[in-house]
N, C-alpha and C positions, 0 to 999 in steps of 0.2 A: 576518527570515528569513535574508538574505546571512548576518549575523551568528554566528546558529547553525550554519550551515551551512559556515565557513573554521574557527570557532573547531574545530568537530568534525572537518575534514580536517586539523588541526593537531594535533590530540594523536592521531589515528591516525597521520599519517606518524613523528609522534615514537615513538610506540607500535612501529610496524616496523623501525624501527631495531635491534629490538633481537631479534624474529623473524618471521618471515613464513609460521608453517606452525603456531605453542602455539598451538592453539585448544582451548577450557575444553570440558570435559563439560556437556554441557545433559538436562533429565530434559522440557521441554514446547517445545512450537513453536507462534507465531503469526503468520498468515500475511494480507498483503494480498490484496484482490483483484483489482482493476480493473487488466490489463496486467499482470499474475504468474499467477495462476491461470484469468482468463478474458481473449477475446479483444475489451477494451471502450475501449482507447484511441482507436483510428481513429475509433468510432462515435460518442465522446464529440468527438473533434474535431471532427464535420460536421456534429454536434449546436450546438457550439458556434460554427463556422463558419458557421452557418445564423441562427442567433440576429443575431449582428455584421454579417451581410450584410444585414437585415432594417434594421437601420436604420445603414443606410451605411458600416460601418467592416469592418478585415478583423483575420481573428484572426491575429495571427504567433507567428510559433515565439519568440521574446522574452514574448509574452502567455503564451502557452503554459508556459512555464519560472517562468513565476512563480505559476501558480494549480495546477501539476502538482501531484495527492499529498494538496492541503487538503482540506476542506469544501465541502460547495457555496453555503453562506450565504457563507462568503470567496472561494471561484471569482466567485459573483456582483457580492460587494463590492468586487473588485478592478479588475475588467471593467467595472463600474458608472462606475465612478471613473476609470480610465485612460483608457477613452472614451469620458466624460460624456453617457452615455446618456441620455438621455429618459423613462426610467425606474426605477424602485426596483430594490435589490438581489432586495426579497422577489417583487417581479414578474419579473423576469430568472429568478431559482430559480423560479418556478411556470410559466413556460415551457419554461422546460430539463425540468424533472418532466413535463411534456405529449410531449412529445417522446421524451423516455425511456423512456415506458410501449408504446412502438413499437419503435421504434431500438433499444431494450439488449435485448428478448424474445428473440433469440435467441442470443445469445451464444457463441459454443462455447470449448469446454474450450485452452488454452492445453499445447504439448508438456511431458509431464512431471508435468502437475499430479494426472492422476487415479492415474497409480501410484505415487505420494507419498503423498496423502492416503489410498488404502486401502490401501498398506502400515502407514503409522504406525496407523492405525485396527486392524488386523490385530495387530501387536507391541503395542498399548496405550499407546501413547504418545500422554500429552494435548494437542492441539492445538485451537485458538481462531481464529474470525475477527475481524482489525482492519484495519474499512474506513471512511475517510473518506465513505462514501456515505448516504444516507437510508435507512431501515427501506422504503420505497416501492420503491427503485431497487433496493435488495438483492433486494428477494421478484419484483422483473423480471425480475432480471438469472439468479436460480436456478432459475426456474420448470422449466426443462428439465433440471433436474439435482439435483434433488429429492433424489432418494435416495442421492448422493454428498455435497450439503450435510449433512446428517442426523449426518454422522457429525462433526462440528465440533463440541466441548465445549458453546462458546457462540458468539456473535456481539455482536462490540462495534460499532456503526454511527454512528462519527462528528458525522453533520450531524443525528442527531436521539435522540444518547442524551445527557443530562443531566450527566453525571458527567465526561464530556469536554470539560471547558470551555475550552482552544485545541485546536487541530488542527494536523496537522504542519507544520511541522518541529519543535513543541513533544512532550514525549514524555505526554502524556497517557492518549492511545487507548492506546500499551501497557502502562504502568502498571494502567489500568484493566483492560486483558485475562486483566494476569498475577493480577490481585486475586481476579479471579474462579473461578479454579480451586478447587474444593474443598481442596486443601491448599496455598493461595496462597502457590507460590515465590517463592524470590527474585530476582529481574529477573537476576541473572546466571545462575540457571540455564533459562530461555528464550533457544530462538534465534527472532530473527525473520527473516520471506522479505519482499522489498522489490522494486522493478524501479523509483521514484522517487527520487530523489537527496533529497527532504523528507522522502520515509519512511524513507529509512536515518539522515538526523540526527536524525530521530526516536525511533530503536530505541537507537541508539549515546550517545544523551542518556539513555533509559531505563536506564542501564547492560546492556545486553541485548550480544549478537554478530548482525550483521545477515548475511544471505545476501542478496545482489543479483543480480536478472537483468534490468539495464538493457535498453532499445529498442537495436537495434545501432546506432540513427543517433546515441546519445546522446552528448555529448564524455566522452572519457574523463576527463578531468580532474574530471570531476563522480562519480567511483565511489572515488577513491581514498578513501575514508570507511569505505567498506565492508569486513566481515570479509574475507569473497570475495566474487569475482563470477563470476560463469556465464552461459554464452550462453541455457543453458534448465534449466529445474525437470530435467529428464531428466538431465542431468550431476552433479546433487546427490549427494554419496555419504555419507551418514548415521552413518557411524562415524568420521568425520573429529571428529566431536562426542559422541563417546558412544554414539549410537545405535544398534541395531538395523541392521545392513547389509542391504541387498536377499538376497535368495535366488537 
């Protein structure tokens, strides 16, 4: 992961050297979920802090930095492994999934994300979900927002679709996302939305332009990778890329 993740802040800063503002026209958008569009990082961490305190060990923001953005079979496997749990990866995920059928239900909507998504829905502009999350946690986490998910082309779900065989930082999920459109562009004409530092070398490995809107506490030194960055989806300005401008 380290790996992917310097080699891609290396050819981006090389990349800016030369401008800081040519951003390419893009015709689709795909967008993470979890800490971009909804409000599930805190909840995933007390989920996860809950877990690690159950049998004796504590989750740090070190632990944290390394399972941010993946899978949850590798959130598991990581966690399993760094501290030598007493239990399987696959029983760690099936605790976390008990817990999340509570914890994630109510979610609420993250600033910015609902007048993005029904504007682009509104101008016709194809956009896709690409979440490292289970088909289980996805249908937790939207149950309250039903009718705003709906309008997402498709949904690509990570830790339990077939066709994604690693998870970020590798660029699968968005490859797979952009295949899926009816007239499956080409990776550079999608922008992806990110708030992970694995999702963006994710995107930027897809050849894609990534939009970041990092945790404020996050080091900066972990965004330089990113097309831009933004404090929240609300400051997005959609012609910066071709798009359709707000009204």
């Amino acid at each position: 992961m380290r790996f992917y993740l310097l080699k891609t802040v290396a050819n981006t800063i090389a990349r800016r050297q030369f401008s800081t503002t040519n951003y390419r026209k893009v015709t689709h958008c795909i967008f993470d979920m979890d800490g971009l569009l909804l409000d599930t990082e805190l909840v995933y961490k007390k989920m996860i802090t809950q877990l690690c305190a159950k049998y004796g060990h504590k989750y740090t923001d070190e632990l944290m930095m390394k399972v941010l953005g993946g899978t949850e079979q590798r959130l598991s496997e990581i966690l399993c492994k760094e501290l030598n749990l007493p239990i399987s990866p696959k029983e760690f995920r099936d605790q976390l999934l008990v817990l999340g059928d509570t914890m994630l239900a109510n979610a609420p909507l993250l600033d910015g994300a609902e007048k993005l998504i029904r504007h682009l829905h509104k101008t016709q502009v194809p956009f896709a979900l690409a979440t490292s999350s289970s088909e289980r946690s996805v249908h937790t986490k939207v149950a309250h927002h039903k009718e705003l998910f709906k309008h997402f082309h498709h949904m690509v779900m990570g830790s339990t679709d077939e066709e994604v065989k690693f998870g970020k930082p590798h660029p699968d999920i968005f490859l797979v996302a952009a295949s899926r459109f009816p007239d499956k562009p080409d990776p550079t004409k999608c922008l992806v939305f990110e708030d992970s530092p694995h999702g963006v070398t994710a995107g930027i490995s897809a050849g894609m332009q990534v939009v970041m809107v990092p945790d404020p506490h996050l080091d900066k030194r972990l965004t330089t990778h990113a097309t831009i960055v933004l404090p929240t989806l609300a400051k997005f300005q959609p012609q910066l890329f071709g798009l359709p401008a707000f009204q």
